[in-house]
N, C-alpha and C positions, 0 to 999 in steps of 0.2 A: 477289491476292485469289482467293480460291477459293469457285467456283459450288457450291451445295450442292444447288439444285433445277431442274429442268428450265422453269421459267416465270421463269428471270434468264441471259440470256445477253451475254458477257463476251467479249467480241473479244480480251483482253488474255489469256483462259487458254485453255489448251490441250483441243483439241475432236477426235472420231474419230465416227465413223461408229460406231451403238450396235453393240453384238456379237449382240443380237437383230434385227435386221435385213437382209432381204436386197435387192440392186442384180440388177434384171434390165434390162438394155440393150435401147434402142427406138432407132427411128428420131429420134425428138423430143427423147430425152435418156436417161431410165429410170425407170423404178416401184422405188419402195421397198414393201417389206412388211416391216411390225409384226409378227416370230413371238406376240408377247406379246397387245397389242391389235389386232390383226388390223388393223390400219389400213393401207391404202395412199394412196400420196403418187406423186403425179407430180413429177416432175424437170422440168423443161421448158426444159433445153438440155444441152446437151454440156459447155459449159465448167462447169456447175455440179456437174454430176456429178463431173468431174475433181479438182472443187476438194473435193467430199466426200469422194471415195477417197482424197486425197491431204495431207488435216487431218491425220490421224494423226501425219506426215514433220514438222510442223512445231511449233515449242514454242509458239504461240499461232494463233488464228485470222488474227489481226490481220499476222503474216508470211507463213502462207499465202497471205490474200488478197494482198498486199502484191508478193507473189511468183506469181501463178499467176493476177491480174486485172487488166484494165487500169485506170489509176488513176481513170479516168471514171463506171469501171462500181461503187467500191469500195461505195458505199449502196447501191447495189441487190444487191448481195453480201450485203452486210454485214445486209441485211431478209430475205432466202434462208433465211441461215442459223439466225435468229435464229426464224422458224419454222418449219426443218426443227427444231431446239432444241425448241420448244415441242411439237411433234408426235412427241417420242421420237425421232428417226431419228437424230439427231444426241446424242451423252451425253458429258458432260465429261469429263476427264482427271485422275488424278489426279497 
């Protein structure tokens, strides 16, 4: 299935970090900044940020997480991402 717009987000397809966006590393996890919409986004751990730098390595969200969450935490990943997705930060693969 292939995402076409950023307000349907799809565990099952392949997700990166948008190419308009920059990760600047904090204490608490990191800020994203929106070149486009000037929007900033807090991160609000570590392990999420890892998992957003590290979407791209994987063929779906759904093995990232799978692979780089523990299996407890995988909903609340899985709600992360879903509005890092909505908020641009996040843009699908194609």
């Amino acid at each position: 299935m292939s995402v076409t717009n950023n307000d349907t987000f799809d565990v099952l397809a392949p997700w990166q970090l948008s190419t308009h966006v920059s990760l600047r590393d904090e204490a608490f996890g990191a800020l994203a900044y929106h070149h486009d919409t000037r929007r900033l986004v807090f991160l609000k751990s570590r392990e999420l940020v890892a998992l957003v730098r590290e979407l791209s390595a994987f063929e779906s969200a759904h093995v990232a997480l799978q692979s780089l969450v523990p299996v407890d935490q995988y909903d609340r990943y899985v709600a992360a991402l879903k509005t890092l997705s909505s908020s641009e930060i996040l843009s699908a693969r194609e």
